[in-house]
NULOZA-323268 format. One record per atom (N, C-alpha, C, O, CB): atom name; x negated, y, z negated; residue in one letter. Coordinates in steps of 0.05 Angstrom, whole numbers. Glycine has a CB too. Example, Ala and Ser with C-alpha at 12.3 -4.5 7.8 and 13.67 -1.06 7.14 Angstrom:
REM NULOZA-323268
- site; u; v; w; code
- N; -264; -114; -156; A
- CA; -246; -90; -156; A
- C; -264; -66; -156; A
- O; -285; -66; -169; A
- CB; -226; -89; -181; A
- N; -257; -45; -142; S
- CA; -273; -21; -143; S
- C; -258; 1; -157; S
- O; -268; 23; -161; S
- CB; -282; -12; -114; S
This chain:
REM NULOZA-323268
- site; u; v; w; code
- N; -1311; -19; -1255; X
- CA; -1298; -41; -1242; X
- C; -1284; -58; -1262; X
- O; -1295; -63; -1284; X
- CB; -1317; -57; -1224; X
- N; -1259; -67; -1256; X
- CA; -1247; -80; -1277; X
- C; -1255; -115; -1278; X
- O; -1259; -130; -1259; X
- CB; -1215; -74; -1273; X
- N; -1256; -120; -1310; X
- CA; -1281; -146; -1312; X
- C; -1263; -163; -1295; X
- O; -1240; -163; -1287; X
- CB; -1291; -163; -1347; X
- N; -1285; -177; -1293; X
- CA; -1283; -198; -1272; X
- C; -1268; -198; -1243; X
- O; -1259; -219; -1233; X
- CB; -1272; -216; -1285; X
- N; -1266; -172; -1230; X
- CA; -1265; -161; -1204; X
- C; -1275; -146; -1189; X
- O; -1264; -125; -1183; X
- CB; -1251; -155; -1201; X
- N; -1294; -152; -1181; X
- CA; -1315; -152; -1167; X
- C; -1303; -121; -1153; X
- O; -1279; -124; -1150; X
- CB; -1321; -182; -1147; X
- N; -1308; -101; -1147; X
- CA; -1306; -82; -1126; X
- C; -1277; -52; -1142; X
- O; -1273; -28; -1139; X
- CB; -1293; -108; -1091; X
- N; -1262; -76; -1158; X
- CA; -1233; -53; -1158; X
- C; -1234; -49; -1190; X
- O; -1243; -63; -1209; X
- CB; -1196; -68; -1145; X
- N; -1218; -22; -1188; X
- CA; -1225; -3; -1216; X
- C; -1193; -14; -1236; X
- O; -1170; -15; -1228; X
- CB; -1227; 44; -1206; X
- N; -1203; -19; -1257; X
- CA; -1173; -26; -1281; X
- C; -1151; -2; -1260; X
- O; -1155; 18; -1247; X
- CB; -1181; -10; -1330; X
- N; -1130; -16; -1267; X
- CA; -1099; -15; -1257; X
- C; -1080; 1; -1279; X
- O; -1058; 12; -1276; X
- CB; -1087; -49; -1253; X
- N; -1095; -2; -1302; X
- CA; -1073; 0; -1315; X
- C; -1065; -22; -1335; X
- O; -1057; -13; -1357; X
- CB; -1054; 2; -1298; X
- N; -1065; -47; -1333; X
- CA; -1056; -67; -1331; X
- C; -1070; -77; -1359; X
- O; -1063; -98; -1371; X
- CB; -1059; -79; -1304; X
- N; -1084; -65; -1366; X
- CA; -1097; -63; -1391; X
- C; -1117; -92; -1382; X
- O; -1119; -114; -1394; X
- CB; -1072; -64; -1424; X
- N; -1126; -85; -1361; X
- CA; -1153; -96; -1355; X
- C; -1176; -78; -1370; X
- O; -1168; -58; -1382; X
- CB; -1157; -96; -1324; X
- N; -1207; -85; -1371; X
- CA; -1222; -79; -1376; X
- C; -1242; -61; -1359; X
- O; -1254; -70; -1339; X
- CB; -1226; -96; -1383; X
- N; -1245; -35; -1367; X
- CA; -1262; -27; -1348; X
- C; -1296; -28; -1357; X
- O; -1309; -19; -1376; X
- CB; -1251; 2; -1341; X
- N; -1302; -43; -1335; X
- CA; -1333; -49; -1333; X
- C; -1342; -61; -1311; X
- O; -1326; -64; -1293; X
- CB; -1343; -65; -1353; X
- N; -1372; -72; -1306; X
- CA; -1375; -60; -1285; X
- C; -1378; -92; -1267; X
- O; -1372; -106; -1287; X
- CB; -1401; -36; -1286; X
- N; -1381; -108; -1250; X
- CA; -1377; -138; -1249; X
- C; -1396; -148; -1258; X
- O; -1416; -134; -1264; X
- CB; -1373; -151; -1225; X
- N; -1392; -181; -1263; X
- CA; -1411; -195; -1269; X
- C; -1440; -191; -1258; X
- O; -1445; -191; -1234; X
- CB; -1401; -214; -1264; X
- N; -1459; -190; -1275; X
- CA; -1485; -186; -1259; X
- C; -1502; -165; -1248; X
- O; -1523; -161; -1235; X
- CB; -1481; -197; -1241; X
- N; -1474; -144; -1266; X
- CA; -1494; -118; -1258; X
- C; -1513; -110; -1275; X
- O; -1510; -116; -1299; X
- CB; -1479; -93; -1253; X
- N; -1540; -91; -1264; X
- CA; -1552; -86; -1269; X
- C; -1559; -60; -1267; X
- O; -1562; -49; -1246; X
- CB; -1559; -98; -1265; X
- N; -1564; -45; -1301; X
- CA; -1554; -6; -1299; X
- C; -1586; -8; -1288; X
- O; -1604; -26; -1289; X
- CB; -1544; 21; -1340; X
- N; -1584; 21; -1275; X
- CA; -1604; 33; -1274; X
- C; -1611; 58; -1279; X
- O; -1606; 75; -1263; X
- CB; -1607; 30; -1258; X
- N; -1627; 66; -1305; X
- CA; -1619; 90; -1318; X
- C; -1635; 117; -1290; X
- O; -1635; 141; -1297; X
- CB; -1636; 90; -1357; X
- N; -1644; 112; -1269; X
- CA; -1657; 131; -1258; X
- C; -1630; 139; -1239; X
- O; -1626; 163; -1235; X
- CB; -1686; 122; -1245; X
- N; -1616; 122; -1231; X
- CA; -1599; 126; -1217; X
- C; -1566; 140; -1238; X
- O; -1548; 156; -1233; X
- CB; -1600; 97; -1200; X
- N; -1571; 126; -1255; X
- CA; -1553; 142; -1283; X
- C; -1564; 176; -1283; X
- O; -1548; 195; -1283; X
- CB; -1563; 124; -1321; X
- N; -1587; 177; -1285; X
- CA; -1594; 207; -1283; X
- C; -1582; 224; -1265; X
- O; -1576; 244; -1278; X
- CB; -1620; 210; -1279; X
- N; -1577; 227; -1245; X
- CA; -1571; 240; -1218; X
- C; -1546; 231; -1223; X
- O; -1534; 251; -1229; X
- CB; -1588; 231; -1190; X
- N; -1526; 207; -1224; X
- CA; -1494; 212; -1239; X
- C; -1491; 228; -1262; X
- O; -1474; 246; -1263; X
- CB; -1481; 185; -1249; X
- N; -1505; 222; -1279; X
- CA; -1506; 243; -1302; X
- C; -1501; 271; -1292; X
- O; -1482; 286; -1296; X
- CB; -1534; 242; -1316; X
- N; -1521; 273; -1279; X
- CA; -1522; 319; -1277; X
- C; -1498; 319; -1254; X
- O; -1491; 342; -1250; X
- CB; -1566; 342; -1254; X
- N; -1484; 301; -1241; X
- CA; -1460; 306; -1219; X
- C; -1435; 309; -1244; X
- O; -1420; 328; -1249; X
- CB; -1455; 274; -1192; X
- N; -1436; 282; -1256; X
- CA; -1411; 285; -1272; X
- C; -1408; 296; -1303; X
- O; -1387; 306; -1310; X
- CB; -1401; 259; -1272; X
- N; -1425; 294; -1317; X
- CA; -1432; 301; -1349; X
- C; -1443; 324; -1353; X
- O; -1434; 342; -1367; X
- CB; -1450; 283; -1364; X
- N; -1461; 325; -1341; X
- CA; -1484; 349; -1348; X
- C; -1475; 377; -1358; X
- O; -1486; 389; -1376; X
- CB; -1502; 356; -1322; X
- N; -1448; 388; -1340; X
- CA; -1434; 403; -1342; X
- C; -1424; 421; -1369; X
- O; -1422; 445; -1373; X
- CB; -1422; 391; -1333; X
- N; -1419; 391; -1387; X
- CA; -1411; 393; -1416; X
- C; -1428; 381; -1433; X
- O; -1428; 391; -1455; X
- CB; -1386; 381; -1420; X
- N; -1443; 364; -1430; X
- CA; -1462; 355; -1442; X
- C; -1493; 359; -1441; X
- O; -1511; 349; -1455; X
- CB; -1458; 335; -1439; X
- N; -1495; 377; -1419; X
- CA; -1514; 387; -1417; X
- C; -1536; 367; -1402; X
- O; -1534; 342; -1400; X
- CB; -1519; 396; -1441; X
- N; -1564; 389; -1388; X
- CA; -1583; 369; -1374; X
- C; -1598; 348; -1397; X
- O; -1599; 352; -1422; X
- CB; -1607; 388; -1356; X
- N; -1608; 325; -1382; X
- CA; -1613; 309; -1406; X
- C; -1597; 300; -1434; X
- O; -1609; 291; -1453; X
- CB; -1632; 321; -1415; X
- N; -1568; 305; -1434; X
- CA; -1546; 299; -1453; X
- C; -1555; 317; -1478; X
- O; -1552; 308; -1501; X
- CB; -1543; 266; -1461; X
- N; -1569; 347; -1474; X
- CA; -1570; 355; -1497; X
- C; -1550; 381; -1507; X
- O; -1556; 399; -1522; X
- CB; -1596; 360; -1499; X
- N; -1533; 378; -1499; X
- CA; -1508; 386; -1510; X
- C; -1510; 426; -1487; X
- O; -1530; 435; -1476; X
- CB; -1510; 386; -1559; X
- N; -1484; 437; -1489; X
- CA; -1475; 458; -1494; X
- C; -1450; 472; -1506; X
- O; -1435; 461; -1521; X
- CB; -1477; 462; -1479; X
- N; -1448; 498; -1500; X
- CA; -1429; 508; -1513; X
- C; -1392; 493; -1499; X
- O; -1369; 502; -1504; X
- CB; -1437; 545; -1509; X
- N; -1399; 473; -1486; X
- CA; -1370; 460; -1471; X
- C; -1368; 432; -1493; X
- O; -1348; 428; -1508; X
- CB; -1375; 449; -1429; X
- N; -1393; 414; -1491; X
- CA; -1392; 398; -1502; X
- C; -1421; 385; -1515; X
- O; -1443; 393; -1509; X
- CB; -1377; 385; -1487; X
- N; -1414; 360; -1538; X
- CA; -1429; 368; -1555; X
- C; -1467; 339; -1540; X
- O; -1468; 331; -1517; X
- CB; -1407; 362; -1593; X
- N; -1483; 335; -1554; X
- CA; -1506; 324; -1542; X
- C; -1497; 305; -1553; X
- O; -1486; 302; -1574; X
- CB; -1534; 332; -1546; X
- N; -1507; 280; -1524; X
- CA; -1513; 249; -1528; X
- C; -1533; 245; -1542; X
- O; -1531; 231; -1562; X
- CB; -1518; 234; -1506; X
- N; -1550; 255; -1535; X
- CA; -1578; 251; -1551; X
- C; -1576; 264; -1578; X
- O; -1583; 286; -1586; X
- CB; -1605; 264; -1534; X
- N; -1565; 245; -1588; X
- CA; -1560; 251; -1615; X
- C; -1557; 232; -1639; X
- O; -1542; 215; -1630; X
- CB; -1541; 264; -1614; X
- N; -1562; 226; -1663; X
- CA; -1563; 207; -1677; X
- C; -1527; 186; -1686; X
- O; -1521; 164; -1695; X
- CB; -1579; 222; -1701; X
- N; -1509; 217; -1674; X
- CA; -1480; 203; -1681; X
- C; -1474; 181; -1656; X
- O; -1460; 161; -1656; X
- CB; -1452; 230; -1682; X
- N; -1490; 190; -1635; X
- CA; -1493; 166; -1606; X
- C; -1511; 140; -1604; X
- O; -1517; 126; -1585; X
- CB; -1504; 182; -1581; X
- N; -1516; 140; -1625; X
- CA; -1541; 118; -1624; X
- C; -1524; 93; -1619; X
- O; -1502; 92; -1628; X
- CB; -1562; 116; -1655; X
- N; -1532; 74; -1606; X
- CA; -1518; 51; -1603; X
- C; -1492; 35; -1627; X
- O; -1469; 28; -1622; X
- CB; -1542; 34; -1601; X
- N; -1508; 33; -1652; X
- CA; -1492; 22; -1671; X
- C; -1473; 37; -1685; X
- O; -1466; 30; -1707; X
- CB; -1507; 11; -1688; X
- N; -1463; 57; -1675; X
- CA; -1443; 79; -1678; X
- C; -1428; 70; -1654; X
- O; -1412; 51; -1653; X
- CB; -1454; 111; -1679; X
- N; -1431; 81; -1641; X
- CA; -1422; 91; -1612; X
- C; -1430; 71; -1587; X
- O; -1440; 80; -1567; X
- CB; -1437; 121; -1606; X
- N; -1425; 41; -1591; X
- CA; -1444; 30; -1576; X
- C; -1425; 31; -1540; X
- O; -1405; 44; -1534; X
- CB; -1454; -6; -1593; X
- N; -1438; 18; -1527; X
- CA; -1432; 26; -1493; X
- C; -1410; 32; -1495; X
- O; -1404; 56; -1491; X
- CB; -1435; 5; -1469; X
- N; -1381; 5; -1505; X
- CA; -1363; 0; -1496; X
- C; -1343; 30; -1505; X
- O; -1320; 30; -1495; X
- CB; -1357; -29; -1505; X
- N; -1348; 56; -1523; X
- CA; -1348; 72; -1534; X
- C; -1344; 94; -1502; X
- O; -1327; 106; -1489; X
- CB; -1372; 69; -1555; X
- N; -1376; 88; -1501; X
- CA; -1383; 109; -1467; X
- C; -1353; 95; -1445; X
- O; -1332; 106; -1439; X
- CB; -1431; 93; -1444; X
- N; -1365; 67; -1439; X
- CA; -1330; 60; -1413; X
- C; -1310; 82; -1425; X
- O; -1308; 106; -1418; X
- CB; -1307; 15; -1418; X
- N; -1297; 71; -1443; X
- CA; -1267; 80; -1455; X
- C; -1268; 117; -1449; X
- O; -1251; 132; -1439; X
- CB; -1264; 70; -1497; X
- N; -1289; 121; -1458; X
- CA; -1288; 155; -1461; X
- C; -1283; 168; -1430; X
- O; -1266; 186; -1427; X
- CB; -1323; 169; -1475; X
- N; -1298; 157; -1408; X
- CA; -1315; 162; -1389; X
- C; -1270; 146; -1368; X
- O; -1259; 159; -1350; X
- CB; -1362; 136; -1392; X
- N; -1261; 126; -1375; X
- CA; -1241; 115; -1366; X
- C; -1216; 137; -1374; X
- O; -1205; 151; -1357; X
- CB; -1239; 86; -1379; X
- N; -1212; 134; -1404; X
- CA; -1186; 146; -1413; X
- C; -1184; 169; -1441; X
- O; -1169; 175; -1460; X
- CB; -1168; 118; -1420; X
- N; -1218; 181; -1426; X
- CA; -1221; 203; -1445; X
- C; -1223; 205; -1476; X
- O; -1224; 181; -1482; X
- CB; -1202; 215; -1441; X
- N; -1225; 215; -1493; X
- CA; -1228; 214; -1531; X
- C; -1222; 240; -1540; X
- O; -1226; 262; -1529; X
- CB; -1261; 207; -1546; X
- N; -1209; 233; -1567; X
- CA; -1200; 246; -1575; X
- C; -1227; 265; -1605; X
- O; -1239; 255; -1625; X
- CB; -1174; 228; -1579; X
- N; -1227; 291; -1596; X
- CA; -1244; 296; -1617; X
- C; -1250; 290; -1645; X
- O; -1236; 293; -1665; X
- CB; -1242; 313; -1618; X
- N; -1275; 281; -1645; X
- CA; -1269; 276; -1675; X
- C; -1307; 271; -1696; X
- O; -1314; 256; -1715; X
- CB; -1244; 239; -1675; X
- N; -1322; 296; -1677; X
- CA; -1346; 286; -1693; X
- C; -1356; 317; -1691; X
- O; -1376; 324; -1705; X
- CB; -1369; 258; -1677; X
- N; -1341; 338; -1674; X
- CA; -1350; 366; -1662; X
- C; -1315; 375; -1656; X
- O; -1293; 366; -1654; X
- CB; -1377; 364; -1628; X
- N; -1332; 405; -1654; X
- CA; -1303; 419; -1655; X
- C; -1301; 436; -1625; X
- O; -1295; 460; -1623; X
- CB; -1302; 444; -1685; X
- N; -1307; 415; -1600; X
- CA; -1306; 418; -1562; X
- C; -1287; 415; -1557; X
- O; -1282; 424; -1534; X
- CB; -1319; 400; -1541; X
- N; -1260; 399; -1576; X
- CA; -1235; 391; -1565; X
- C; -1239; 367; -1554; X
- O; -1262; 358; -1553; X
- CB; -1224; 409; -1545; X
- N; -1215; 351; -1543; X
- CA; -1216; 327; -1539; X
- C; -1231; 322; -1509; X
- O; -1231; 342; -1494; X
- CB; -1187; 317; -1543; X
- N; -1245; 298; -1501; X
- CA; -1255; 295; -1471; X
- C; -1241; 289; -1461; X
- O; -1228; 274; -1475; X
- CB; -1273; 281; -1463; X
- N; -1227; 291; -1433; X
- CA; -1213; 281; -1415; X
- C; -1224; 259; -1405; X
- O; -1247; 252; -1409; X
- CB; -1208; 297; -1397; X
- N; -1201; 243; -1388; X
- CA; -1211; 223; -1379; X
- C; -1232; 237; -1345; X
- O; -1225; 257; -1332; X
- CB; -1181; 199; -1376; X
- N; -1260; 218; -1339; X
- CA; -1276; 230; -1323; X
- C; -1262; 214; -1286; X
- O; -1272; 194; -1276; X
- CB; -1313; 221; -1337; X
- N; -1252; 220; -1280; X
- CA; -1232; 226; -1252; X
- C; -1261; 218; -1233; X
- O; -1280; 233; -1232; X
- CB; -1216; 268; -1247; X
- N; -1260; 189; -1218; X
- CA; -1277; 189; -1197; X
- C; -1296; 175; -1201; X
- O; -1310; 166; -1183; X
- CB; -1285; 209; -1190; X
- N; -1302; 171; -1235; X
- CA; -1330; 153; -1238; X
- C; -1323; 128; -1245; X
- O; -1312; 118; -1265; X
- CB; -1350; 163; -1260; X
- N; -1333; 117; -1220; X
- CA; -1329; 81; -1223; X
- C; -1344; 64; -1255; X
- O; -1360; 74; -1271; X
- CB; -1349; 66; -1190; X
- N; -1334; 37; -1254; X
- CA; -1351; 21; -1284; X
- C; -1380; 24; -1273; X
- O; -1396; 40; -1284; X
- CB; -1343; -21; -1290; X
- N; -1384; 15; -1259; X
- CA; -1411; 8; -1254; X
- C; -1427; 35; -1250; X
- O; -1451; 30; -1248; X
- CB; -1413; -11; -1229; X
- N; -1422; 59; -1249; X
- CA; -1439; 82; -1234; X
- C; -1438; 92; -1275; X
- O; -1454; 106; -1287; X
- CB; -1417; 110; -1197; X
- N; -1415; 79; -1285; X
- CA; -1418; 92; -1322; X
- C; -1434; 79; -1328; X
- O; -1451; 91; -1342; X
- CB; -1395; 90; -1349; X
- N; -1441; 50; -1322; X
- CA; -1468; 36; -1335; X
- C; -1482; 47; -1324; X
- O; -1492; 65; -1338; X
- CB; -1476; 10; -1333; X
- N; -1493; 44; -1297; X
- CA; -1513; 70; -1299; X
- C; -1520; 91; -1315; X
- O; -1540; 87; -1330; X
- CB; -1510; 82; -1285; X
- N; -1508; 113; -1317; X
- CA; -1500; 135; -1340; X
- C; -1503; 132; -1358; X
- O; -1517; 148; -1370; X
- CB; -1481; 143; -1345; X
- N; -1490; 105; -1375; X
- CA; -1504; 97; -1399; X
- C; -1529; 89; -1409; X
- O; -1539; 89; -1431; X
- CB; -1496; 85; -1406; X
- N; -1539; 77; -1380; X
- CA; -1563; 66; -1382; X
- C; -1589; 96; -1392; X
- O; -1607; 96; -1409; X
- CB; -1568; 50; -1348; X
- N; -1579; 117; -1373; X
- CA; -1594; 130; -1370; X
- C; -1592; 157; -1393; X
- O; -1607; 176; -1390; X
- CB; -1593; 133; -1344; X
- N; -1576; 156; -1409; X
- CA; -1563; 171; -1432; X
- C; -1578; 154; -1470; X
- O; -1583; 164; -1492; X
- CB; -1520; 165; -1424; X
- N; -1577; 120; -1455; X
- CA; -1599; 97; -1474; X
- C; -1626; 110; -1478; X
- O; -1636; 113; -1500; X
- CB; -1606; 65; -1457; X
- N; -1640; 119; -1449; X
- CA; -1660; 119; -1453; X
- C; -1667; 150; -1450; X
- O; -1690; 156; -1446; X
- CB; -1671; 100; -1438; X
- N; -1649; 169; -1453; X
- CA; -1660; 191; -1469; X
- C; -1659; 191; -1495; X
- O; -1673; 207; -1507; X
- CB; -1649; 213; -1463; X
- N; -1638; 169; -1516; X
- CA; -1636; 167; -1540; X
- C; -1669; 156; -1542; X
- O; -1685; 172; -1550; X
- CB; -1610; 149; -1549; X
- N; -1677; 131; -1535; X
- CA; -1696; 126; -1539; X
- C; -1720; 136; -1538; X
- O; -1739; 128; -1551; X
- CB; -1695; 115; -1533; X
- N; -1719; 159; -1518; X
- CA; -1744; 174; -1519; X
- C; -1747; 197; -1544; X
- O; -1766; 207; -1554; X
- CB; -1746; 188; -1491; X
- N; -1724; 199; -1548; X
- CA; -1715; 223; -1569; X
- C; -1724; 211; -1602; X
- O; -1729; 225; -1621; X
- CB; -1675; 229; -1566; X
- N; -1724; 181; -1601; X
- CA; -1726; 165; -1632; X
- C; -1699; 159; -1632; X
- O; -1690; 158; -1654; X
- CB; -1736; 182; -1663; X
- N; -1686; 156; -1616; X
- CA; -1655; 145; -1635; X
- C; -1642; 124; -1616; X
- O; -1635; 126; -1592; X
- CB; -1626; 175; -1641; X
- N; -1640; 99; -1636; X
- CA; -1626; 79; -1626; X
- C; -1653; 50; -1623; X
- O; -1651; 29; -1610; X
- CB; -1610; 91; -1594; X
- N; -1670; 56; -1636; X
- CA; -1690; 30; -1626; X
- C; -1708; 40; -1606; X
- O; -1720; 61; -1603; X
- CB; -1673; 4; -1612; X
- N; -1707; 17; -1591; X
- CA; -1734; 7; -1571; X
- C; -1718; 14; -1550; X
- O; -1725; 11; -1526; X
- CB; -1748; -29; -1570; X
Protein backbone atom coordinates (compact mmCIF):
# COMPACT_ATOMS: atom_id res chain seq x y z
CA UNK A 1 0.00 0.00 0.00
CA UNK A 2 1.42 3.28 -0.85
CA UNK A 3 2.68 5.22 2.51
CA UNK A 4 0.35 6.99 3.93
CA UNK A 5 -2.77 5.59 1.93
CA UNK A 6 -4.49 3.52 3.60
CA UNK A 7 -6.03 0.69 1.12
CA UNK A 8 -4.26 1.78 -2.57
CA UNK A 9 -1.06 0.37 -4.13
CA UNK A 10 1.92 3.21 -5.40
CA UNK A 11 0.76 4.72 -8.83
CA UNK A 12 3.72 5.26 -10.14
CA UNK A 13 4.00 8.54 -8.91
CA UNK A 14 7.06 7.60 -7.11
CA UNK A 15 5.09 7.10 -4.00
CA UNK A 16 6.29 4.57 -1.57
CA UNK A 17 5.32 1.17 -1.52
CA UNK A 18 4.49 -0.08 2.00
CA UNK A 19 2.06 -1.12 3.88
CA UNK A 20 -0.28 1.76 6.04
CA UNK A 21 0.33 3.20 9.08
CA UNK A 22 -0.01 0.69 11.88
CA UNK A 23 0.41 -2.35 10.29
CA UNK A 24 1.26 -5.24 11.81
CA UNK A 25 3.34 -8.33 9.76
CA UNK A 26 2.42 -11.50 10.59
CA UNK A 27 5.02 -13.98 9.75
CA UNK A 28 2.41 -17.07 9.94
CA UNK A 29 0.28 -15.53 7.57
CA UNK A 30 3.60 -14.42 5.42
CA UNK A 31 4.16 -18.20 5.31
CA UNK A 32 1.15 -19.32 3.22
CA UNK A 33 1.89 -15.84 0.89
CA UNK A 34 5.25 -17.04 0.72
CA UNK A 35 4.57 -20.75 -0.84
CA UNK A 36 1.56 -18.83 -3.23
CA UNK A 37 3.97 -16.23 -4.47
CA UNK A 38 7.94 -16.97 -3.81
CA UNK A 39 8.30 -20.42 -3.01
CA UNK A 40 8.35 -21.20 -6.63
CA UNK A 41 11.88 -19.66 -7.04
CA UNK A 42 12.96 -19.41 -3.76
CA UNK A 43 12.01 -22.35 -2.62
CA UNK A 44 9.82 -23.88 0.54
CA UNK A 45 11.01 -22.10 3.61
CA UNK A 46 13.19 -19.50 1.30
CA UNK A 47 15.77 -22.15 0.84
CA UNK A 48 16.60 -21.54 -2.56
CA UNK A 49 16.29 -23.61 -6.01
CA UNK A 50 17.57 -24.23 -9.24
CA UNK A 51 15.07 -20.87 -10.45
CA UNK A 52 16.17 -18.77 -7.69
CA UNK A 53 18.59 -18.26 -5.10
CA UNK A 54 17.73 -18.77 -0.75
CA UNK A 55 16.49 -16.02 1.61
CA UNK A 56 17.69 -17.80 4.33
CA UNK A 57 20.83 -16.87 3.78
CA UNK A 58 23.60 -14.74 5.35
CA UNK A 59 23.69 -12.22 2.07
CA UNK A 60 19.74 -11.57 3.37
CA UNK A 61 20.30 -10.90 6.78
CA UNK A 62 18.76 -7.63 7.69
CA UNK A 63 21.87 -5.27 7.68
CA UNK A 64 22.61 -6.14 4.05
CA UNK A 65 19.41 -6.46 2.63
CA UNK A 66 17.21 -4.86 5.15
CA UNK A 67 13.07 -4.91 4.48
CA UNK A 68 12.94 -1.85 2.38
CA UNK A 69 15.31 -4.08 -0.13
CA UNK A 70 12.31 -7.03 0.04
CA UNK A 71 9.24 -3.88 -0.93
CA UNK A 72 11.39 -2.63 -3.96
CA UNK A 73 12.28 -6.23 -5.20
CA UNK A 74 8.78 -7.74 -4.51
CA UNK A 75 7.25 -3.85 -6.32
CA UNK A 76 9.73 -3.25 -9.30
CA UNK A 77 11.76 -6.34 -9.37
CA UNK A 78 16.11 -6.46 -9.11
CA UNK A 79 18.51 -6.65 -10.99
CA UNK A 80 20.99 -9.69 -10.48
CA UNK A 81 23.73 -9.19 -8.68
CA UNK A 82 24.73 -11.68 -5.73
CA UNK A 83 23.82 -15.26 -7.96
CA UNK A 84 23.82 -16.11 -11.41
CA UNK A 85 19.18 -16.74 -11.56
CA UNK A 86 19.07 -13.61 -13.72
CA UNK A 87 17.33 -10.63 -12.78
CA UNK A 88 13.77 -10.90 -10.48
CA UNK A 89 10.82 -9.52 -12.02
CA UNK A 90 8.64 -7.30 -10.58
CA UNK A 91 6.00 -9.83 -8.30
CA UNK A 92 2.42 -8.89 -10.21
CA UNK A 93 -0.53 -9.01 -7.49
CA UNK A 94 1.26 -8.80 -4.20
CA UNK A 95 0.01 -5.96 -2.25
CA UNK A 96 2.58 -3.72 0.59
CA UNK A 97 1.09 -5.12 3.31
CA UNK A 98 0.64 -9.07 2.29
CA UNK A 99 5.09 -8.29 1.46
CA UNK A 100 5.32 -7.37 5.14
CA UNK A 101 3.87 -10.23 5.90
CA UNK A 102 6.37 -12.25 3.66
CA UNK A 103 9.01 -10.45 5.11
CA UNK A 104 7.97 -10.98 8.35
CA UNK A 105 7.90 -14.54 7.75
CA UNK A 106 11.20 -14.93 5.54
CA UNK A 107 12.79 -12.67 9.25
CA UNK A 108 11.94 -15.43 11.08
CA UNK A 109 13.27 -18.25 9.07
CA UNK A 110 16.57 -16.12 9.01
CA UNK A 111 16.31 -16.18 12.63
CA UNK A 112 15.72 -19.61 13.17
CA UNK A 113 18.51 -20.47 10.78
CA UNK A 114 21.22 -17.97 13.08
CA UNK A 115 21.15 -15.16 10.72
CA UNK A 116 20.21 -11.69 11.41
CA UNK A 117 19.92 -11.54 15.38
CA UNK A 118 17.04 -12.22 17.68
Amino acid sequence: VACGKSGSEGDGSGELFLPPAGFVADAARGKVLFDKFCSRCHGAGGKGTDQGPPLVHIVYEPNHHGDMAFYMAVKKGVRHHHWNFGDMPPVAGVTASETGHIIAYVRRQQRMAGIGGR
